[in-house]
C-alpha positions in Angstrom: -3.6 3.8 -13.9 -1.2 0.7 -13.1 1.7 3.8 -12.6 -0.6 5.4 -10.2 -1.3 2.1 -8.4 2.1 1.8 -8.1 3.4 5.3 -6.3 -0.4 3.8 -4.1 1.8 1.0 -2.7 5.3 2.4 -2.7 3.7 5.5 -0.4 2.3 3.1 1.7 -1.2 3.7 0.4 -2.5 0.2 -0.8 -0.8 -3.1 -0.1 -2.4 -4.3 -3.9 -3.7 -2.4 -7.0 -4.2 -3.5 -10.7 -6.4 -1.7 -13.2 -7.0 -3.5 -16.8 -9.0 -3.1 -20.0 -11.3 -6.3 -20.5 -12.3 -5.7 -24.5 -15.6 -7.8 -23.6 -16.7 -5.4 -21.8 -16.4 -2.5 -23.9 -18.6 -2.3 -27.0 -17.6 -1.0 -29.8 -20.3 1.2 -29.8 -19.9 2.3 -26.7 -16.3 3.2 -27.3 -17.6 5.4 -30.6 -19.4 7.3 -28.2 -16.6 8.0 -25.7 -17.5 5.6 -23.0 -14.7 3.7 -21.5 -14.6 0.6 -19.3 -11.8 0.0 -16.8 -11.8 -2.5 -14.2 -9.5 -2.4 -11.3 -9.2 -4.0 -8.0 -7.1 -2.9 -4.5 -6.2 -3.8 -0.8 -6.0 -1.5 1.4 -3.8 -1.8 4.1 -6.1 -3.1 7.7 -6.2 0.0 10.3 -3.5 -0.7 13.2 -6.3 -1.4 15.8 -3.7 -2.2 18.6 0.0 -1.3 19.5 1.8 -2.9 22.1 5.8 -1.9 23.7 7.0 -4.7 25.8 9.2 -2.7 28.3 12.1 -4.4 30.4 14.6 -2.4 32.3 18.1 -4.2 32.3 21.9 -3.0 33.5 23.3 -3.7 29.9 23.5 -0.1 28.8 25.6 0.9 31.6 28.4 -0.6 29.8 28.2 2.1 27.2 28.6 4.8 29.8 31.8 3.7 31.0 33.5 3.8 27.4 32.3 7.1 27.0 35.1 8.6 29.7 
């Protein structure tokens, strides 16, 4: 699971992800009869609610033109 988690944040996915086995919380019992207990938590990452360019028009690049002759 932790491996999965993993690929989650490398693709971007989640921004956090950890999965464990807590043995409290899995009877002995309850493992005899095929029942497994993981726990796991995750952040996702927050929506991008706003984008913003700051534009300013400046002369600079004009320099480039002339060393292109």
């Amino acid at each position: 699971m932790n491996t999965w988690g993993r690929k989650l944040i490398a693709d971007g996915a989640l921004l956090g992800f950890e999965c464990w086995y807590d043995p409290a919380r899995n009877e002995q019992t309850e493992l005899a009869a095929g029942h497994l207990l993981l726990s796991y938590k995750f952040t996702p990452p927050p929506p991008l609610e706003r984008l913003t360019f700051e534009t300013e028009i400046t002369s600079e690049y004009l320099v480039s033109l002339e060393s292109n002759r």
